[in-house]
N, C-alpha and C positions, 0 to 999 in steps of 0.2 A: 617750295610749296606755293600752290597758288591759293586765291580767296576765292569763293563764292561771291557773284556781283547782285546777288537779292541781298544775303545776309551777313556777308563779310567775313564767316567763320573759314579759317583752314581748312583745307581742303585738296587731294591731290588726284588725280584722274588714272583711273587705271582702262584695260581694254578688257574689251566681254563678248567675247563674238565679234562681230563687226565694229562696234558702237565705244565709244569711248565714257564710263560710266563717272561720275564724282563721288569719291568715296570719301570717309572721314577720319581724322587719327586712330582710330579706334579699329578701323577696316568695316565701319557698317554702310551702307550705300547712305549717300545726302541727298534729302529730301526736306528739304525747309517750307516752312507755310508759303514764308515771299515765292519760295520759286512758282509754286504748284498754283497760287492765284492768277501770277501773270501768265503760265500757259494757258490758263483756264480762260482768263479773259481772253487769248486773241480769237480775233476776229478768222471764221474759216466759211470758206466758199465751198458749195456743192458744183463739181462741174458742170455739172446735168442742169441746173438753172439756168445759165447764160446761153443767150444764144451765140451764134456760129461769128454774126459780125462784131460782139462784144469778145468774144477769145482774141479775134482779128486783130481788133481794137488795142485788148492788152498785151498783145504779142509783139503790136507793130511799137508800143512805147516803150517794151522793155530794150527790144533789138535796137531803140533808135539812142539810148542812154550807152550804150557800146560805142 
């Protein structure tokens, strides 16, 4: 079984369509406070804001960490 790394409870992954879900001993899907805050907080970019040399930009430092 694996742990949950918000909350550390038990936990073991089943699949659902595509997507790999975390479920609980019990079979009810895990959704913990911790997790659902830290998705909430990250940080999300609209494409449509950056211009064309900023995509450039991050395109050329991802490529260049390869």
């Amino acid at each position: 079984m694996a742990k949950c790394k918000y909350c550390l409870k038990e936990i073991t992954w089943m699949k659902e369509g595509r997507k790999n879900v975390p479920v609980e001993g019990d079979g009810t899907l895990h959704r913990c406070d911790e997790m659902m805050n830290t998705i909430k907080s990250t940080k999300r970019m609209d494409r449509g804001s950056l211009s064309a040399e900023e995509i450039k930009k991050y395109e050329e430092a991802i490529n260049k960490k390869k």
